[in-house]
Every structure is written in C-alpha cells, then in structure tokens.
PyMOL CGO cylinders between C-alpha atoms (Angstrom):
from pymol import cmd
from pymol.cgo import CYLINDER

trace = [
    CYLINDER, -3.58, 134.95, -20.52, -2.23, 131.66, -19.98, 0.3, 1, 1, 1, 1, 1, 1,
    CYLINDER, -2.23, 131.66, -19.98, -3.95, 128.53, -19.23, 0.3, 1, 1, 1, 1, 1, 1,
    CYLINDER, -3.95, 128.53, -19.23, -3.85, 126.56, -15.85, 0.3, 1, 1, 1, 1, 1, 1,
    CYLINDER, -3.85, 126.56, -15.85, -2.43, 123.34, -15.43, 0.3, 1, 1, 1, 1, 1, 1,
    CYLINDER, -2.43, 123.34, -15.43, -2.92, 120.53, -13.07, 0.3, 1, 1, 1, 1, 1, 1,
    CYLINDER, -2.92, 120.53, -13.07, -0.67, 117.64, -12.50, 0.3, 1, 1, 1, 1, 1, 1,
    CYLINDER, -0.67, 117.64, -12.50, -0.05, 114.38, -10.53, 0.3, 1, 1, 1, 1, 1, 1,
    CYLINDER, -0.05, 114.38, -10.53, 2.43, 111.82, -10.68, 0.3, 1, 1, 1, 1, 1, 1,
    CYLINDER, 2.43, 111.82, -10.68, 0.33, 108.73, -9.77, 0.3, 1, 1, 1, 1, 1, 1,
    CYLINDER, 0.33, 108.73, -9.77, -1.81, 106.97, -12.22, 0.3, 1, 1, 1, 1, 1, 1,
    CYLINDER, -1.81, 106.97, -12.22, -4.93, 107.12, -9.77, 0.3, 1, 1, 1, 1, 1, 1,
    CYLINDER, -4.93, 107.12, -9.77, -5.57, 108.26, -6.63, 0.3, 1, 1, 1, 1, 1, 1,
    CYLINDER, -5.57, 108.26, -6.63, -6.10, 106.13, -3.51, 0.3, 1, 1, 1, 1, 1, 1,
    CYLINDER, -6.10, 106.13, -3.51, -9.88, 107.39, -3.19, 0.3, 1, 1, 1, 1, 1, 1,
    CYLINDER, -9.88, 107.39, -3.19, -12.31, 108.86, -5.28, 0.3, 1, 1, 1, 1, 1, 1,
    CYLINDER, -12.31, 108.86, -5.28, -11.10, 112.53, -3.90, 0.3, 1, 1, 1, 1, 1, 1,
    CYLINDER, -11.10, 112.53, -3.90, -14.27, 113.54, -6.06, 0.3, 1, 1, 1, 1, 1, 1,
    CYLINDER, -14.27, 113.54, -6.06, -16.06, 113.04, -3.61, 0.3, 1, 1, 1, 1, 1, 1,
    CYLINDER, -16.06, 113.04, -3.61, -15.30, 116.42, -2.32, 0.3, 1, 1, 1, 1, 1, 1,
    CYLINDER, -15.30, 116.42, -2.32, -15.69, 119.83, -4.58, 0.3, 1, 1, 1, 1, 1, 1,
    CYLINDER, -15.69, 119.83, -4.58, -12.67, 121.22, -5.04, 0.3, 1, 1, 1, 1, 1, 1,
    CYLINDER, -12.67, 121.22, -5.04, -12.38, 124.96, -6.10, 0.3, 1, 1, 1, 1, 1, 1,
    CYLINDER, -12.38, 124.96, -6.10, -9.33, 126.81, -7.34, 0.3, 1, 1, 1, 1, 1, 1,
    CYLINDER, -9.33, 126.81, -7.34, -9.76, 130.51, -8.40, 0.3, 1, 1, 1, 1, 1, 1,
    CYLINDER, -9.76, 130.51, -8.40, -7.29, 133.29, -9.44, 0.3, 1, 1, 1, 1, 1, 1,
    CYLINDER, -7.29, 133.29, -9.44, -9.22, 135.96, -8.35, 0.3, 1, 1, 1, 1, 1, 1,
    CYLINDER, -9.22, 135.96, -8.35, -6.74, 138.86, -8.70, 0.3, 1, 1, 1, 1, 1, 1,
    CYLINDER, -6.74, 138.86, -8.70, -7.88, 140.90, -5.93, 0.3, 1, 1, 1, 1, 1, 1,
    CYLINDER, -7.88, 140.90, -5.93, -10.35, 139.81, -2.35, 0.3, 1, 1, 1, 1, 1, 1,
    CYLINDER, -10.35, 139.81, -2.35, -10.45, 143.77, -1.26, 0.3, 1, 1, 1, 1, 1, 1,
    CYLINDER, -10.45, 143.77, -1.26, -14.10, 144.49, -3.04, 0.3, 1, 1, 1, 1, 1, 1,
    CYLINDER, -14.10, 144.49, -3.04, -17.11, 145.21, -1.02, 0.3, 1, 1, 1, 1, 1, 1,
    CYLINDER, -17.11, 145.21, -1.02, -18.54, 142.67, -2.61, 0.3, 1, 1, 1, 1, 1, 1,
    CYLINDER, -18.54, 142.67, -2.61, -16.02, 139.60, -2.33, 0.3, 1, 1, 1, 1, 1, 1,
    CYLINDER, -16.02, 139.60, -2.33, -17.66, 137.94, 0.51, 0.3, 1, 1, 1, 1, 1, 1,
    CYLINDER, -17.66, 137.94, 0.51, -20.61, 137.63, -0.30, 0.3, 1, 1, 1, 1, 1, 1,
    CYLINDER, -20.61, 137.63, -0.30, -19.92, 136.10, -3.75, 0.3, 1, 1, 1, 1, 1, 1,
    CYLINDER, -19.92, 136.10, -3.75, -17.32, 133.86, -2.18, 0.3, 1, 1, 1, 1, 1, 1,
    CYLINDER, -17.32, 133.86, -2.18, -20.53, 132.40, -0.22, 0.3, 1, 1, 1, 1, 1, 1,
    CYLINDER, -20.53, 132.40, -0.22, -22.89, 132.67, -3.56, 0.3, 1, 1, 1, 1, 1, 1,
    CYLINDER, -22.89, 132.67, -3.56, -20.14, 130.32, -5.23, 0.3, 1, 1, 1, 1, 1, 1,
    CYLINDER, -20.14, 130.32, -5.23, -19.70, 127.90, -1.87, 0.3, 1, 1, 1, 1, 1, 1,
    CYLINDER, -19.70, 127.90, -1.87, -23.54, 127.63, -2.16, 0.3, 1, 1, 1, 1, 1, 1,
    CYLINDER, -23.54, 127.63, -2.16, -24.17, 127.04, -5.72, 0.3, 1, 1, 1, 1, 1, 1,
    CYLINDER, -24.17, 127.04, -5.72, -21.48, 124.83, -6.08, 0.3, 1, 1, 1, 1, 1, 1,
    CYLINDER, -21.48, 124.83, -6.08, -21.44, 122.97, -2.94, 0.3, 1, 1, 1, 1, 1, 1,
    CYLINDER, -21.44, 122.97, -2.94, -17.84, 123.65, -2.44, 0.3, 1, 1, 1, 1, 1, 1,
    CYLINDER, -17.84, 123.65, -2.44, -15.88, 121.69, 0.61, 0.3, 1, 1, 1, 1, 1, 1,
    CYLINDER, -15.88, 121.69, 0.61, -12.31, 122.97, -0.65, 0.3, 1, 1, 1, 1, 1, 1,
    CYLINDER, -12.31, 122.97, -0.65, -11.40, 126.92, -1.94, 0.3, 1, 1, 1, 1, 1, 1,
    CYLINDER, -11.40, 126.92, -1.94, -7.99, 127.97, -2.44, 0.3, 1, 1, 1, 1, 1, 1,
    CYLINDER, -7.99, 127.97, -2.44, -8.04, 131.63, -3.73, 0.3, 1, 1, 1, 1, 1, 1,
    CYLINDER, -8.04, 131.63, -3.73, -5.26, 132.77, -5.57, 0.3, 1, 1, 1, 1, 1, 1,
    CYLINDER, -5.26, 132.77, -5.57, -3.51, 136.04, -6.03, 0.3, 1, 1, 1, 1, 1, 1,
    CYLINDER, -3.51, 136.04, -6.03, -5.26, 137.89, -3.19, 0.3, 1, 1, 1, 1, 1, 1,
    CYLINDER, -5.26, 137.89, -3.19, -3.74, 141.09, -2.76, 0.3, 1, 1, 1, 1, 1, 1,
    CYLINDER, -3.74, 141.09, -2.76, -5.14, 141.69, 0.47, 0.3, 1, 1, 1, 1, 1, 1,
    CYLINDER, -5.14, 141.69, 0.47, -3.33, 143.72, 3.41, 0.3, 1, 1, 1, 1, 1, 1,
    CYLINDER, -3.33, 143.72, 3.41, -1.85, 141.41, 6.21, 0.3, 1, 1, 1, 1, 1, 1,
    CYLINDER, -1.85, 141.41, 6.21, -4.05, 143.23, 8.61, 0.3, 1, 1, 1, 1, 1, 1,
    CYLINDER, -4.05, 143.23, 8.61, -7.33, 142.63, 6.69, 0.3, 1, 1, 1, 1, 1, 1,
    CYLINDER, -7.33, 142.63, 6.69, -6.97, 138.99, 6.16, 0.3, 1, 1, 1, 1, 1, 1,
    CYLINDER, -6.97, 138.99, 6.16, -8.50, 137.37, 9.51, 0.3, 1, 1, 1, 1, 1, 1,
    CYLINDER, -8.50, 137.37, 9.51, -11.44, 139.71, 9.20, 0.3, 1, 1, 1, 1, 1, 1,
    CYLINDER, -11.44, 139.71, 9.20, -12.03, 138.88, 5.61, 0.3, 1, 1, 1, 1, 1, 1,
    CYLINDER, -12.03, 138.88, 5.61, -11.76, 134.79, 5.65, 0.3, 1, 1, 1, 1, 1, 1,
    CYLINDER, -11.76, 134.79, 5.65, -14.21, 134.77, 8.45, 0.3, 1, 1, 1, 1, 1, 1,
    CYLINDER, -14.21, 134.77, 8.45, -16.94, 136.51, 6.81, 0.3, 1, 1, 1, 1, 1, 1,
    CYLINDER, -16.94, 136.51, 6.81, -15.92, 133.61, 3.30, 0.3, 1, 1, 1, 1, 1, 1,
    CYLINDER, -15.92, 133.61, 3.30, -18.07, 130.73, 5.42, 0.3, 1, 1, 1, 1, 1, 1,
    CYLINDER, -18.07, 130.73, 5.42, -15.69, 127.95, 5.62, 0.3, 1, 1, 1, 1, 1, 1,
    CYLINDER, -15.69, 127.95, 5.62, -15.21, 125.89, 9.08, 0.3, 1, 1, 1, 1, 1, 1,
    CYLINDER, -15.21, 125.89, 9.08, -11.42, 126.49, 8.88, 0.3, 1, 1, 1, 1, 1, 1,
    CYLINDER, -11.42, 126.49, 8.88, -9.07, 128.11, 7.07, 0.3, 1, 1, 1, 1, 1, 1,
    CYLINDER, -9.07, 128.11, 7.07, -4.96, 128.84, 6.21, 0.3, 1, 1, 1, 1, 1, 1,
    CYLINDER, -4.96, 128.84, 6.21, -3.10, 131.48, 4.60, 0.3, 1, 1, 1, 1, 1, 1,
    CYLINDER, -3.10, 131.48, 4.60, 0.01, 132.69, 2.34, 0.3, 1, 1, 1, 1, 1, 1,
    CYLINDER, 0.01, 132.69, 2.34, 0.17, 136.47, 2.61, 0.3, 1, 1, 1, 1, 1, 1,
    CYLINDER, 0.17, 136.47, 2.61, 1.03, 138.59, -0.04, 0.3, 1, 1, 1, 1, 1, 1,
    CYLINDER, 1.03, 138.59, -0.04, 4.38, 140.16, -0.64, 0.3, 1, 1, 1, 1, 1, 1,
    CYLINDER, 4.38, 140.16, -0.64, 3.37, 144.13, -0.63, 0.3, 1, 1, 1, 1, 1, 1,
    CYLINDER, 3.37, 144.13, -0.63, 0.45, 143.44, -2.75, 0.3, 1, 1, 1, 1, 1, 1,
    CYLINDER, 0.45, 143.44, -2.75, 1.73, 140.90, -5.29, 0.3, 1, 1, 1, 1, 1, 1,
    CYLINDER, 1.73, 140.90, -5.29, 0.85, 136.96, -4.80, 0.3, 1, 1, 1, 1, 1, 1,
    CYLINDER, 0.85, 136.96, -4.80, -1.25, 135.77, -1.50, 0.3, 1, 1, 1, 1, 1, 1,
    CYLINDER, -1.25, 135.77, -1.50, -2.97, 132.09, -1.36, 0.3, 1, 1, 1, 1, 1, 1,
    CYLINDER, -2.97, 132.09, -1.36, -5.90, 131.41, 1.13, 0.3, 1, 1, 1, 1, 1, 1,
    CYLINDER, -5.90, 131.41, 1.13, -6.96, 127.87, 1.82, 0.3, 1, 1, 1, 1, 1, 1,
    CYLINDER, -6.96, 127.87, 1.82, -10.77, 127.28, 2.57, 0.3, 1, 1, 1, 1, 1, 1,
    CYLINDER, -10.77, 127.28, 2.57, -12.76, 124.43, 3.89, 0.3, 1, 1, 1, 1, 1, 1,
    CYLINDER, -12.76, 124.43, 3.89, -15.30, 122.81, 5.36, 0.3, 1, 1, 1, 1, 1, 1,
    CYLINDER, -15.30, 122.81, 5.36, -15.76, 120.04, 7.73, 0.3, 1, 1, 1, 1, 1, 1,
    CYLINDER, -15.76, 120.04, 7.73, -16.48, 117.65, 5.18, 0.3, 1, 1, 1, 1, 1, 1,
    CYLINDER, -16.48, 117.65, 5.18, -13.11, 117.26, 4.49, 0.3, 1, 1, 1, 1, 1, 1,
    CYLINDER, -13.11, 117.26, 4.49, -12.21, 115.60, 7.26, 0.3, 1, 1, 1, 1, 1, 1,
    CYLINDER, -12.21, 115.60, 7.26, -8.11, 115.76, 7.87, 0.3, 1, 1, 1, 1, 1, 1,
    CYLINDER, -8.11, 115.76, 7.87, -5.97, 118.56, 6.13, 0.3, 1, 1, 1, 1, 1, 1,
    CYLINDER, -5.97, 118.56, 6.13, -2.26, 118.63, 7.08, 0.3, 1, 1, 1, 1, 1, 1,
    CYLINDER, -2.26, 118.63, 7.08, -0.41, 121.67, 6.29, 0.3, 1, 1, 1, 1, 1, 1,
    CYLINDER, -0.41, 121.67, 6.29, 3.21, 120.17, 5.21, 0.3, 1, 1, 1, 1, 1, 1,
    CYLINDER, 3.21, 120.17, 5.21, 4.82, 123.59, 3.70, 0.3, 1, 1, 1, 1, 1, 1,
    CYLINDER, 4.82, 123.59, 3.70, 4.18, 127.30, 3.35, 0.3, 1, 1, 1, 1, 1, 1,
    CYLINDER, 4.18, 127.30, 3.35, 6.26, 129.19, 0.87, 0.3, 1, 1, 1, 1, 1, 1,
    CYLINDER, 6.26, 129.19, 0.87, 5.90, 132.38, -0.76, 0.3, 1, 1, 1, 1, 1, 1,
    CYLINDER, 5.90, 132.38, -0.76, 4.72, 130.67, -3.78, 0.3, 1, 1, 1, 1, 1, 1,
    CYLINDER, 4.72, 130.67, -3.78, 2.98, 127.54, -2.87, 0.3, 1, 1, 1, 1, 1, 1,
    CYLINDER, 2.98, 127.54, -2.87, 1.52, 125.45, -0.49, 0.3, 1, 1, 1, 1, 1, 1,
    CYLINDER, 1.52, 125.45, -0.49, 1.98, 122.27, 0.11, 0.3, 1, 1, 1, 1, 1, 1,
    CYLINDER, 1.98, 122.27, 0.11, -0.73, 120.10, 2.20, 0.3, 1, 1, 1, 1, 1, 1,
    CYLINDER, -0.73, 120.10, 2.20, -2.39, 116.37, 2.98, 0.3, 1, 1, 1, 1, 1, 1,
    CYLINDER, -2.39, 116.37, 2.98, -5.31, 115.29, 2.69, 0.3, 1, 1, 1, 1, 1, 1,
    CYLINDER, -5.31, 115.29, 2.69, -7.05, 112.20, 4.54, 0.3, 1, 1, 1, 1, 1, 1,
    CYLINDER, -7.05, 112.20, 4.54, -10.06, 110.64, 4.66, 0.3, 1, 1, 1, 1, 1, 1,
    CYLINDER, -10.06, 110.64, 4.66, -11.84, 108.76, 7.29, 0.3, 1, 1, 1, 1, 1, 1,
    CYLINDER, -11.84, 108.76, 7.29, -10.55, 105.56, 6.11, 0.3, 1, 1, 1, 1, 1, 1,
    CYLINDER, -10.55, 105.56, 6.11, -6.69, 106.14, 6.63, 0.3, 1, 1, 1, 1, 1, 1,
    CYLINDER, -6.69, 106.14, 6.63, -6.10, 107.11, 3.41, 0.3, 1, 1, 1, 1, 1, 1,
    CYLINDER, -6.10, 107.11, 3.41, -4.27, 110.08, 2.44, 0.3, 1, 1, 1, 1, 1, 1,
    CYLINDER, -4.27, 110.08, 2.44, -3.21, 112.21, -0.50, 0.3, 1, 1, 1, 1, 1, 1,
    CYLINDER, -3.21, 112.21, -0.50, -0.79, 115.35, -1.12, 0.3, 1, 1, 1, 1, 1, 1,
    CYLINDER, -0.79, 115.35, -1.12, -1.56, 118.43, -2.96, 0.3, 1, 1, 1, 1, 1, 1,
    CYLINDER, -1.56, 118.43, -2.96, 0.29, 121.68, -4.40, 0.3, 1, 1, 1, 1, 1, 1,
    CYLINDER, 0.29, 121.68, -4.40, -1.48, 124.78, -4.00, 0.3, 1, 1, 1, 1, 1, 1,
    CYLINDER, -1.48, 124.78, -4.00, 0.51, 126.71, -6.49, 0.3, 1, 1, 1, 1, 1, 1,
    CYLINDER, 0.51, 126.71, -6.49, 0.94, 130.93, -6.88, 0.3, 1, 1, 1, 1, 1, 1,
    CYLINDER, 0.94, 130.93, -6.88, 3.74, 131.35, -9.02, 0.3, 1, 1, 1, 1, 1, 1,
    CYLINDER, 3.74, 131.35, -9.02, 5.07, 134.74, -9.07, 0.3, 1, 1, 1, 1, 1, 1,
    CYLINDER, 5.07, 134.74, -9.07, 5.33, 136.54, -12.60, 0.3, 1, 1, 1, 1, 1, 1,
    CYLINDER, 5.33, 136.54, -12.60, 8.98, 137.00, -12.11, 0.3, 1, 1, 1, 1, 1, 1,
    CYLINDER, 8.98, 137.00, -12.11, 11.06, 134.49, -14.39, 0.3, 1, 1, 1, 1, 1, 1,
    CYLINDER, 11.06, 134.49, -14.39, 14.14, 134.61, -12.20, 0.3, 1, 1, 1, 1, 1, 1,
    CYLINDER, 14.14, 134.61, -12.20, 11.86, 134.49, -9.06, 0.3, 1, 1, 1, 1, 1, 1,
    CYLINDER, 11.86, 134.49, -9.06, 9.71, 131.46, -10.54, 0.3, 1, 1, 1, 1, 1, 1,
    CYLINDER, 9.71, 131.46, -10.54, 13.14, 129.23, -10.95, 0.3, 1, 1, 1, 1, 1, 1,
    CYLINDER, 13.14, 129.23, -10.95, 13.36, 128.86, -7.48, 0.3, 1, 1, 1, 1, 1, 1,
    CYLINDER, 13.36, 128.86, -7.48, 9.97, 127.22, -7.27, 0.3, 1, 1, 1, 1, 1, 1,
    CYLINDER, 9.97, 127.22, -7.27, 10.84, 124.86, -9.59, 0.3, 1, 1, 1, 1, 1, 1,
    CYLINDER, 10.84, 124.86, -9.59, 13.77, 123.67, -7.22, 0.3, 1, 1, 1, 1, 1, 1,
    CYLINDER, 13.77, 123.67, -7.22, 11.24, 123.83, -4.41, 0.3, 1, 1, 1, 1, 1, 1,
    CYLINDER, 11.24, 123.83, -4.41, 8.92, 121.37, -6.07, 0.3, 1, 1, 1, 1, 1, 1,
    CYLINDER, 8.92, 121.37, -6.07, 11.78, 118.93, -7.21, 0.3, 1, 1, 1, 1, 1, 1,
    CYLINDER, 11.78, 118.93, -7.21, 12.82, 118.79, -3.91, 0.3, 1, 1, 1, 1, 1, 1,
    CYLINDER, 12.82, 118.79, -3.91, 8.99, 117.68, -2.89, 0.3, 1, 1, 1, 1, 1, 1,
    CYLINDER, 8.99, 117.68, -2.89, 8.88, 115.14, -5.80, 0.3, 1, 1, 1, 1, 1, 1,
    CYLINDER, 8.88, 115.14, -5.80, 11.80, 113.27, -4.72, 0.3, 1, 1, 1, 1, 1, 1,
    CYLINDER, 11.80, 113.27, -4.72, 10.35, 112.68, -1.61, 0.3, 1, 1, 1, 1, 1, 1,
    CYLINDER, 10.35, 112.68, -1.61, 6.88, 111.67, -2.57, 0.3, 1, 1, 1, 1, 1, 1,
    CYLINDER, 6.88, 111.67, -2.57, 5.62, 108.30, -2.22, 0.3, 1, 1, 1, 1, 1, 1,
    CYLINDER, 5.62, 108.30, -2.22, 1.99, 108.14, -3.12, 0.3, 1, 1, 1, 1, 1, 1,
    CYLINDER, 1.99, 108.14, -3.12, -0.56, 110.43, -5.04, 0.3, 1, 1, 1, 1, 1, 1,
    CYLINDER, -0.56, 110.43, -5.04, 0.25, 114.10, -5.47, 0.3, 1, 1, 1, 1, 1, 1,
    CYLINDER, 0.25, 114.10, -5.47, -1.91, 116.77, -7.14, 0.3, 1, 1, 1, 1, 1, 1,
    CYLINDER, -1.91, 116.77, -7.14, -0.42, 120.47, -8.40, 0.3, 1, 1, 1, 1, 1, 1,
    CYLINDER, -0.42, 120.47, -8.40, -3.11, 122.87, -8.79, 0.3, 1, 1, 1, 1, 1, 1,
    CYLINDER, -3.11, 122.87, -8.79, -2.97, 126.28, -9.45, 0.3, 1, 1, 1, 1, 1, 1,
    CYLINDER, -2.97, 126.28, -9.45, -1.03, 129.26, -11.38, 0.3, 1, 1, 1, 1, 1, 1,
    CYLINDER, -1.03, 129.26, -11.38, 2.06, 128.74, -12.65, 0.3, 1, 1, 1, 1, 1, 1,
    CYLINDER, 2.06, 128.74, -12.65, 2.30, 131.90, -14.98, 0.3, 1, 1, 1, 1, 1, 1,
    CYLINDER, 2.30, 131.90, -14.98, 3.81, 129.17, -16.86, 0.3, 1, 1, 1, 1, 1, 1,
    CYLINDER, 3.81, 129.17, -16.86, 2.61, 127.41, -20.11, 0.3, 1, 1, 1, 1, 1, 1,
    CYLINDER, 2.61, 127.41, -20.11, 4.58, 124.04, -21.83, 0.3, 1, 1, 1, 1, 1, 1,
    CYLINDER, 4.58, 124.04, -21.83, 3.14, 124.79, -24.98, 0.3, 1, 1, 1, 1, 1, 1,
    CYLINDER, 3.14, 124.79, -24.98, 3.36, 128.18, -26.96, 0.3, 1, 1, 1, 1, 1, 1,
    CYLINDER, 3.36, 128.18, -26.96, -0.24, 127.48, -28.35, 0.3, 1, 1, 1, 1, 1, 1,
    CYLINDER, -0.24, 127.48, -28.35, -1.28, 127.73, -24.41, 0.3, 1, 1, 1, 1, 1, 1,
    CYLINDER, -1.28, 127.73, -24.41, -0.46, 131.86, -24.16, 0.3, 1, 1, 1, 1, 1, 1,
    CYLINDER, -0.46, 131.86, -24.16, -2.36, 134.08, -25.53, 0.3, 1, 1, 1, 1, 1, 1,
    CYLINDER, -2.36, 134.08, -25.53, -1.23, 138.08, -26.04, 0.3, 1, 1, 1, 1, 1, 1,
    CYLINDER, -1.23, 138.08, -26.04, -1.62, 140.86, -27.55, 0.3, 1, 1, 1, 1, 1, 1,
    CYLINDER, -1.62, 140.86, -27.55, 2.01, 141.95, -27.34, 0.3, 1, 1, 1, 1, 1, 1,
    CYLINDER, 2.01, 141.95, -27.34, 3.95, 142.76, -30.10, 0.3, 1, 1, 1, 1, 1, 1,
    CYLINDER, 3.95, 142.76, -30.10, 6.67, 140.44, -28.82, 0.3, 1, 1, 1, 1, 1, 1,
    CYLINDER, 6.67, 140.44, -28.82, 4.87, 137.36, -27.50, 0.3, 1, 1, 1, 1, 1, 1,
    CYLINDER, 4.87, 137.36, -27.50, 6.03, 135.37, -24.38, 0.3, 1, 1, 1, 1, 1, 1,
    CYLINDER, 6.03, 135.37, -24.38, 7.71, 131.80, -25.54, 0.3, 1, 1, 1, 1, 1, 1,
    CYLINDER, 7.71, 131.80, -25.54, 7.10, 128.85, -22.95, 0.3, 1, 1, 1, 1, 1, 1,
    CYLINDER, 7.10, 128.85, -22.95, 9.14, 128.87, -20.25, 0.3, 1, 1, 1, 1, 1, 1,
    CYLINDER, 9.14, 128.87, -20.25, 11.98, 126.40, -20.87, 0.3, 1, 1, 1, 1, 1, 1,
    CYLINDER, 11.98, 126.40, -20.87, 12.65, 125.74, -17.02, 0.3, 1, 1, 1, 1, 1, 1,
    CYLINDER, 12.65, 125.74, -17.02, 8.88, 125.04, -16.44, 0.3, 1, 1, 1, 1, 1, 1,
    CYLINDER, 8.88, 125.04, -16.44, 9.25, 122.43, -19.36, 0.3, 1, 1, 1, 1, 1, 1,
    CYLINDER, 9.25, 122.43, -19.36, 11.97, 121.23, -17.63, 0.3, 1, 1, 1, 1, 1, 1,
    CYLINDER, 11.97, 121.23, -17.63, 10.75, 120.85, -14.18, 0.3, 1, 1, 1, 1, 1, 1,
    CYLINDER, 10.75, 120.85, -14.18, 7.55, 119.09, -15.51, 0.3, 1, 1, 1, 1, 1, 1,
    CYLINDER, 7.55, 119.09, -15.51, 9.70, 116.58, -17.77, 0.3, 1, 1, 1, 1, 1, 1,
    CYLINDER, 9.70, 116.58, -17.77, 12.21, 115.55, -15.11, 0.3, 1, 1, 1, 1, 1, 1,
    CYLINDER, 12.21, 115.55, -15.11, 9.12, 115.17, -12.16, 0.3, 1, 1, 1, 1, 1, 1,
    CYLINDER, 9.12, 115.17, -12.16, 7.36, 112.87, -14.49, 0.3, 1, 1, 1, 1, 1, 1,
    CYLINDER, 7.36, 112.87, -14.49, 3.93, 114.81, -14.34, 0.3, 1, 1, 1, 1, 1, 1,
    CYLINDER, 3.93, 114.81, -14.34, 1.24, 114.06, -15.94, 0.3, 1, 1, 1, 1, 1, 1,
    CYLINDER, 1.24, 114.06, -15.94, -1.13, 117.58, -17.35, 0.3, 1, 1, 1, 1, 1, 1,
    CYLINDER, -1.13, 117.58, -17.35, -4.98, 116.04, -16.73, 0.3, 1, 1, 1, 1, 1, 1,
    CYLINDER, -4.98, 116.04, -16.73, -6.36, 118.95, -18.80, 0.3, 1, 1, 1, 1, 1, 1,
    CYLINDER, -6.36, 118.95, -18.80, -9.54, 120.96, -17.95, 0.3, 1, 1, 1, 1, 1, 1,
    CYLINDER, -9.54, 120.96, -17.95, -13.32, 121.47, -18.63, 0.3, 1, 1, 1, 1, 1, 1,
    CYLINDER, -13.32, 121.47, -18.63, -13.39, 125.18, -19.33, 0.3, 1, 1, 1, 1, 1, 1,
    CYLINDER, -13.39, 125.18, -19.33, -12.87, 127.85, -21.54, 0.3, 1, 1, 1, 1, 1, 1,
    CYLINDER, -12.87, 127.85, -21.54, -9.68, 127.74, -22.84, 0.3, 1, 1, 1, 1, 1, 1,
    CYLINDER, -9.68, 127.74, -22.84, -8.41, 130.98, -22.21, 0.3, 1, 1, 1, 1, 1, 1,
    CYLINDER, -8.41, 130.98, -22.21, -8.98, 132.93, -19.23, 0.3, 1, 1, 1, 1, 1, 1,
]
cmd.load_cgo(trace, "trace")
C-alpha cells in the first residue's frame, strides 16, 4: 500500500486553518450496516468539522440517504464510476464558508473562508488506479496551479508515491514510482508536509 501525501505551494497559510479538524479517510467501501454509525463515533471522538471520504463505492441512488444519516450540517459529492472511485465532502457549521470551485471524476477542488475574509484552496484528491487514466489528472491540477494565487492544500490519494521506498508489495514485480506524478509535483513546486501516522497503510 502506498503512502498519502499532502502538499501546498505556500510557505504558510493565511490562518491557523488548525483551528478546524480536518479528516481525510480512504475508506474503500460506505455500503456496511455499520458505516454510519462509526462515521458519527469518529466525528465525536475526534471533534471533526471537515470529512472527505474517499473511495466510496456507493450506488448513485444510495448516496443522499447515506450522508444524511453521517451527521454533518452540509455536505457535497463525487459519485463513483460503476463502483470504482467516489469522494464525499462533510462538514459542519463551524466551518463557516466552503466554495465548491471544481468537480471532476478524480478530485475536488474547493475554498475555504473564514469569518475574517480570509480564504484558502484545497484539493480533495481520488486518483484512479489507472496509470493512463491518472495522467490526465496531472494536467488537471497544472492547469489549477497556474492559476493559483494564495495558499493551496492537496489532500488525499494519489495511488501515486515519489519515492520507491514509499510502496510497499508483495508482488513479485513491484510497482516503480510513477514518473509523471514526479513530474507533476516537481514542475508545481509542491512542497510534501509529511504525516503523523503509521507509515504504511
């Protein structure tokens, strides 16, 4: 399994976006009986104002129904292609203004203000596990990095790794980093902020 990777190109934020919990899970599948409920056991425990959930392989016509039993104020959605890929966005009043800028099959794109004017942009990111598929979000987020002015966050799956050390298999023939990921992240001039967890998962 590969590890996830988040990324800005601004030294600092405007804000202390901190001041907000901020949740991003891969949890390969929302169709268990149980989902719901542990959605709201993990909003509780962990005081969460923003969820994106990634990978959701839930039907089209089950997706209203299930986000409004999750217990967020408001919420906004990427659905799945058959049953491959699907992002939901969760959150709660607390954070005050969220702008959705760009749905794509792969990511979301979306602002985030505060009370005092101030604003910041964020990548909600599901890439899909296709290499050939994947190049064309690379384009996609180019095109948003040319145009961005002040702080941006990517956050998510990128079924992507810049480092071969990153990947962990059991395959015979291991998967290499993907070049055009490398690529992408070199000519954006992003920054990888690391992570506090285990380091596979």
């Amino acid at each position: 399994m590969g590890q996830e990777h988040t990324a800005h190109i601004e030294d600092k934020l405007p804000w202390d976006y901190r001041e907000e919990t901020v949740m991003f899970w891969n949890s390969r599948g929302t169709r268990a009986k149980s989902f719901p409920s542990l959605v709201r056991e993990i909003k509780r425990h962990y005081q969460i104002d923003f969820l994106a959930i990634l990978e959701t392989r839930c039907d089209k016509r089950e997706v209203k129904n299930r986000t409004k039993k999750l217990g967020f104020h408001a919420y906004e959605i990427i659905d799945v292609e058959g049953y491959s890929g699907g992002i939901w966005c969760l959150w709660e009043r607390s954070v005050q203004h969220v702008t959705i800028l760009e749905k794509n099959p792969q990511f979301m794109h979306v602002r985030v203000g505060n009370s005092q004017g101030l604003s910041w942009e964020m990548t909600i990111i599901y890439a899909h596990p296709n290499a050939m598929v994947r190049q064309q979000l690379w384009g996609e987020l180019s095109r948003l990095s040319r145009n961005m002015l002040g702080a941006w966050i990517l956050r998510g799956d990128f079924n992507a790794t810049l480092l071969a050390a990153d990947r962990r298999s059991v395959a015979k023939h291991k998967l290499s980093s993907d070049k055009d990921f490398i690529t992408w992240f070199d000519q954006s001039h992003l920054h990888d902020l690391g992570y506090r967890c285990p380091e596979f998962t």
